[in-house]
C-alpha positions as CSV (number, residue, x, y, z in Angstrom):
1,X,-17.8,9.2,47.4
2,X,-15.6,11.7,45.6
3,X,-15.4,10.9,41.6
4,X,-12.3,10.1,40.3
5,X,-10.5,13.2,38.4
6,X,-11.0,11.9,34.3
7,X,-9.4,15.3,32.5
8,X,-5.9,16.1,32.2
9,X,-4.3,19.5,32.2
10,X,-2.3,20.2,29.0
11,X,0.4,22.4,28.2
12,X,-2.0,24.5,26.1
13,X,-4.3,25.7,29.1
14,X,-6.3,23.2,27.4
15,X,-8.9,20.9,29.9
16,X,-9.1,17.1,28.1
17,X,-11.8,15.1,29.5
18,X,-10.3,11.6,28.7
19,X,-13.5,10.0,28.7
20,X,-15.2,12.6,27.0
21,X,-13.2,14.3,24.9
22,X,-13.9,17.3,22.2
23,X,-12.2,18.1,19.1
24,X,-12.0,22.0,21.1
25,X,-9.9,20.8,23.5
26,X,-7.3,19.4,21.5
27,X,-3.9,21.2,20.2
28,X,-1.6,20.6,17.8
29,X,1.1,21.9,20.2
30,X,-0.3,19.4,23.3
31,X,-0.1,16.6,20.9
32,X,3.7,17.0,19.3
33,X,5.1,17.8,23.1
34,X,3.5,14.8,24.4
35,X,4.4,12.7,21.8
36,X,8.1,13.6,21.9
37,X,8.1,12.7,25.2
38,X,6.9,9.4,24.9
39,X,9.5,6.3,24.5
40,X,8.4,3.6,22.1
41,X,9.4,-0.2,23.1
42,X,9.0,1.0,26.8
43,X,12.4,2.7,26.5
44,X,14.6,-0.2,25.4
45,X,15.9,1.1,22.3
46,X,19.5,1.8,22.0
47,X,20.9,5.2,21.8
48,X,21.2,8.7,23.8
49,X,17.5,9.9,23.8
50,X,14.4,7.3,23.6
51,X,13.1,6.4,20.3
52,X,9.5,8.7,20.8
53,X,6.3,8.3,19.3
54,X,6.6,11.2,17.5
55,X,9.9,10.1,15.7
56,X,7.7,7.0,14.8
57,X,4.9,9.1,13.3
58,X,6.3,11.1,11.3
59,X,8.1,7.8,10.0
60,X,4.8,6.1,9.7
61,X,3.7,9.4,7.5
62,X,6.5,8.8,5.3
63,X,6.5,5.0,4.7
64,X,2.6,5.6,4.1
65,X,3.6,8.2,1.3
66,X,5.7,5.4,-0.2
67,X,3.3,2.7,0.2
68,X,0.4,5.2,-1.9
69,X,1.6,8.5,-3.3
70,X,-1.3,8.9,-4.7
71,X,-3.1,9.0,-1.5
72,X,-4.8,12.4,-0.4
73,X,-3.4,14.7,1.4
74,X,-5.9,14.0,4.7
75,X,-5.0,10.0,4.6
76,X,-1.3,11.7,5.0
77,X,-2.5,13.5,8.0
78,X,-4.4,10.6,9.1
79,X,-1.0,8.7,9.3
80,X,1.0,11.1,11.3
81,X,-1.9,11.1,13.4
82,X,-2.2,7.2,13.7
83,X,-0.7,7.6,17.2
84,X,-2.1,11.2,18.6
85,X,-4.4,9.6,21.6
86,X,-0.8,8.8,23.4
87,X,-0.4,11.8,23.9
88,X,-2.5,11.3,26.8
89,X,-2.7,7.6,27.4
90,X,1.2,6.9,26.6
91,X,2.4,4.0,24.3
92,X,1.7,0.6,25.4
93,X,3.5,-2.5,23.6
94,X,0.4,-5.2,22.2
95,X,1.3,-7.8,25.3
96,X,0.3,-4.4,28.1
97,X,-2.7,-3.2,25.5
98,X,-3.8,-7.2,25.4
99,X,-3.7,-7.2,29.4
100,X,-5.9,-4.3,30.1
101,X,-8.1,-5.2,27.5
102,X,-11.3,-3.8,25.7
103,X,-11.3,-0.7,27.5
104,X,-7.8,0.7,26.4
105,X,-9.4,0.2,22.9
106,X,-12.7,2.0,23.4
107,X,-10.5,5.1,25.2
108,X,-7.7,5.3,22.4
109,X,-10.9,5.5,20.0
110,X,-12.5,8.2,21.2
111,X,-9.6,10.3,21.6
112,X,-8.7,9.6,17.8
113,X,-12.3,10.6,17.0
114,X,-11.8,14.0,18.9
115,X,-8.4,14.7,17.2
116,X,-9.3,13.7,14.0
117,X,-12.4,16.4,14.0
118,X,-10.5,18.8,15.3
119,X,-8.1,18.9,12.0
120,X,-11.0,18.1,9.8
121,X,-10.6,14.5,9.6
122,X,-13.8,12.1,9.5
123,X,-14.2,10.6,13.3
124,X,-13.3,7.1,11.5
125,X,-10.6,6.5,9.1
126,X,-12.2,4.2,5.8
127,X,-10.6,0.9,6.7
128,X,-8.7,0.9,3.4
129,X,-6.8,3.8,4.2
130,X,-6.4,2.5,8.1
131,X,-5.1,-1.0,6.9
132,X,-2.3,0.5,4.4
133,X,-1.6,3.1,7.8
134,X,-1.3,-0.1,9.6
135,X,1.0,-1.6,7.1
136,X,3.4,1.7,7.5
137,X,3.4,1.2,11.3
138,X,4.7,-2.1,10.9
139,X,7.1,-1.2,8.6
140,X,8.2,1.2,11.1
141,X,7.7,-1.6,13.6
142,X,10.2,-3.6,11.9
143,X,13.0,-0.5,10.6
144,X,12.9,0.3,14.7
145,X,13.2,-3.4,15.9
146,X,16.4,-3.8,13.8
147,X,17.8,-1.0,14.0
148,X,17.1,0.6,17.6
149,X,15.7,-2.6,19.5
150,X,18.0,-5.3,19.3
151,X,16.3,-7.8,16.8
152,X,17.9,-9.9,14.2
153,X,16.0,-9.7,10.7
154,X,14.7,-12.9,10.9
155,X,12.3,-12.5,14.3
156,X,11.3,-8.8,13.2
157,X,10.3,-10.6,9.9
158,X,8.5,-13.3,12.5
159,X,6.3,-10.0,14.1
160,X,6.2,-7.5,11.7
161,X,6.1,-8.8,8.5
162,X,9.0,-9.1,5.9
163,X,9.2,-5.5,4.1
164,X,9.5,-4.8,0.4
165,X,12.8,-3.5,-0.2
166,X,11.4,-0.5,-2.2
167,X,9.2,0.3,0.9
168,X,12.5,1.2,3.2
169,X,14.9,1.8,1.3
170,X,17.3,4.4,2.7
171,X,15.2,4.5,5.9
172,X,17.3,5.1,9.1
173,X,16.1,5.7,12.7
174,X,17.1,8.9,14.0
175,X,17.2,9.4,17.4
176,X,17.0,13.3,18.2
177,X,16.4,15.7,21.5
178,X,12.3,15.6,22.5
179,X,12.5,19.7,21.4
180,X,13.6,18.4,18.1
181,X,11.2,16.0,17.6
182,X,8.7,18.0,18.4
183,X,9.2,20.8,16.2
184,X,9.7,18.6,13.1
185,X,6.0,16.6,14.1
186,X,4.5,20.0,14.4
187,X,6.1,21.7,11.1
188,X,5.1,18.1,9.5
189,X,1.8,19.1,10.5
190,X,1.6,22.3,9.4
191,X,2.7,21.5,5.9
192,X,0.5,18.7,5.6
193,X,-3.0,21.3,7.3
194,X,-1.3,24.1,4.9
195,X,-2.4,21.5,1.7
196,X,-5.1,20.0,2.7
């Protein structure tokens, strides 16, 4: 029996193995395209283009600056990073990810490994630095469901948290072109590799 084709063709030229994947294989340029292509809340946000993942990240990278400024430039990276593997594997909402179960998990993490070696990144994030990412994401979480996603205040507060004031503050969702997007993740990037 024939075995199932596990490596995707990127953009680049570039050969990922998705279930073996090495940091060689991975571009900064694969990553931002696929990401700006890639509709958060499975597309059911309100406005011309979708709300993409790599709108979100580079969000996420900002709300973690204001959660630590302090923080190093790689945790920085780390955060617009938080979301690379969908590239690849797409954006799942929780109930989907909850569905397939354990092996969505194990795939996302060693795609994150991969990427995160390749821009000099320790395979795992310390989970101090992964816990305030995750507190940016749902930051972002709750900015998009209010403002893009049709929740009232109240039930974002119910499933992402209620957010400190000083944590958003002047925060608007910007819905732009996939091209856009994706030159904005990958100058984001490059300013962020150029001071590391």
């Amino acid at each position: 029996m024939k075995q199932a084709r596990a490596w995707q063709r990127m953009l680049s030229g570039r050969r990922l193995d998705l279930l073996d994947p090495t940091p060689v294989d991975i571009e900064i340029e694969d990553i931002a395209h696929g990401l700006a292509f890639v509709a958060r809340w499975n597309g059911q946000t309100r406005g011309d283009y979708p709300y993409s993942v790599a709108e979100h990240s580079l969000l996420v990278e900002e709300i973690f600056g204001r959660i630590q400024p302090e923080a190093p430039v790689r945790w920085r990276l780390a955060a617009l990073l938080h979301d690379a593997p969908e590239y690849v594997i797409g954006d799942m909402i929780s109930p989907v990810k909850a569905a397939v179960g354990p092996n969505y998990g194990e795939l996302d993490t060693r795609l994150a490994s991969a990427i995160h070696i390749r821009f000099g990144l320790p395979a795992a994030v310390p989970k101090t630095v992964k816990a305030r990412i995750k507190r940016a994401d749902s930051l972002s979480a709750w900015l998009e469901a209010t403002q893009i996603a049709g929740f009232e205040p109240a039930e974002a507060n119910r499933f992402f948290g209620r957010p400190r004031p000083d944590l958003i503050e002047g925060l608007e969702i910007r819905l732009r072109p996939p091209v856009e997007v994706r030159t904005a993740y990958t100058a984001r990037h490059a300013a962020l590799m150029a001071r590391f």
